[in-house]
C-alpha positions in Angstrom: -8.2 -15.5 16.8 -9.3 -14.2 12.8 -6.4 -14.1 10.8 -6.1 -10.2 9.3 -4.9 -9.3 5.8 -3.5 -5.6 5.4 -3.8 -3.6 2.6 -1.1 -1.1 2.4 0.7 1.6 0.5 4.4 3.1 1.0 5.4 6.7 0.0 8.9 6.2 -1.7 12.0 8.4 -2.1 10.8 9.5 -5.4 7.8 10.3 -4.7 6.4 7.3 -6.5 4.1 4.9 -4.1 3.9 0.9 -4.0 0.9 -0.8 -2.7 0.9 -4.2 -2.1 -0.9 -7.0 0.8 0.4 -8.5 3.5 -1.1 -10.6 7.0 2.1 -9.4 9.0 2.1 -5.8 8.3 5.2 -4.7 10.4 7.4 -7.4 9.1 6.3 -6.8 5.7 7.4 -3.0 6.1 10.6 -4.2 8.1 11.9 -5.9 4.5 11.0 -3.3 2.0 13.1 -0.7 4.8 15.7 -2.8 5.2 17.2 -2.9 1.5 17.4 -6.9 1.7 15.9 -7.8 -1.5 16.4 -6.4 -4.6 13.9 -7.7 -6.6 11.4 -5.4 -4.9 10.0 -2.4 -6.4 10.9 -0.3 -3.1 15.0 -1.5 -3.4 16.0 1.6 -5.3 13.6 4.2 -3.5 14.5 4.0 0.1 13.7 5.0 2.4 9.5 4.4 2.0 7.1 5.6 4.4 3.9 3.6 5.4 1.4 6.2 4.2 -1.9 4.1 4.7 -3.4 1.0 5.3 -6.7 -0.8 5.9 -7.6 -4.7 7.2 -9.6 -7.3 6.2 -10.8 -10.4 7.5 -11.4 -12.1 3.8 -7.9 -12.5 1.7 -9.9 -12.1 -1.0 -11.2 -9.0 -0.7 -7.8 -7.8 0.7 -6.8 -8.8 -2.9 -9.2 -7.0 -4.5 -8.8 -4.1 -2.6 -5.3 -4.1 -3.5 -5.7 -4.5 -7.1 -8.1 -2.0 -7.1 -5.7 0.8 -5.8 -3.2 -0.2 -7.8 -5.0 1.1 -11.1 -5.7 4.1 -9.8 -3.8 7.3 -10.6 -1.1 9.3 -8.2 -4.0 11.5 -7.0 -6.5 9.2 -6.5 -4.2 7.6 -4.5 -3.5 10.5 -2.4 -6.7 11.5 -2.0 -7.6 8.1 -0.3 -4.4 8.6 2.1 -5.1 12.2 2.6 -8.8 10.5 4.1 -10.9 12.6 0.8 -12.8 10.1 0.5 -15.6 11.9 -1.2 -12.8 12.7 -3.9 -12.4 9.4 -5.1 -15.8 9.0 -7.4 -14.2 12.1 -9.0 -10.7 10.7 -10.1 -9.6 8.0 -11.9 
């Protein structure tokens, strides 16, 4: 069986979102809800709410990919969850 990689981003309590890989989607979500470790970015702003993700096949481009989104603004951001995709040659 291919191994898949998970590109993802959570909606947090403040509105503010975190994006971040993973090969074990649901456990990765599991820790960031459960309040375990609080060196992560999502301690202080639970609850968070899977919001989108997207696989991959390749790590590498699931790296990419996730250092990609990361640059990008709020709204670019939410126009990638909200699916306008068109949208996104337009923001930054």
């Amino acid at each position: 069986m291919m191994r898949t990689y998970h590109v993802y981003i959570l909606k947090c309590s403040d509105g503010s979102y975190y994006t971040d890989f993973t090969s074990n989607l649901e456990a990765k979500i599991e820790l960031h809800q459960s309040g375990r470790r609080e060196e992560l970015y999502t301690f202080e702003r639970l609850p968070v709410q899977l919001v989108f993700a997207t696989e991959f096949t390749v790590p590498t481009f699931a790296i990419a990919a996730k250092k990609q989104i990361k640059r990008w603004s709020k709204e670019k951001k939410e126009a990638l969850i909200n699916g306008e995709f068109k949208m996104l040659a337009q923001l930054t």
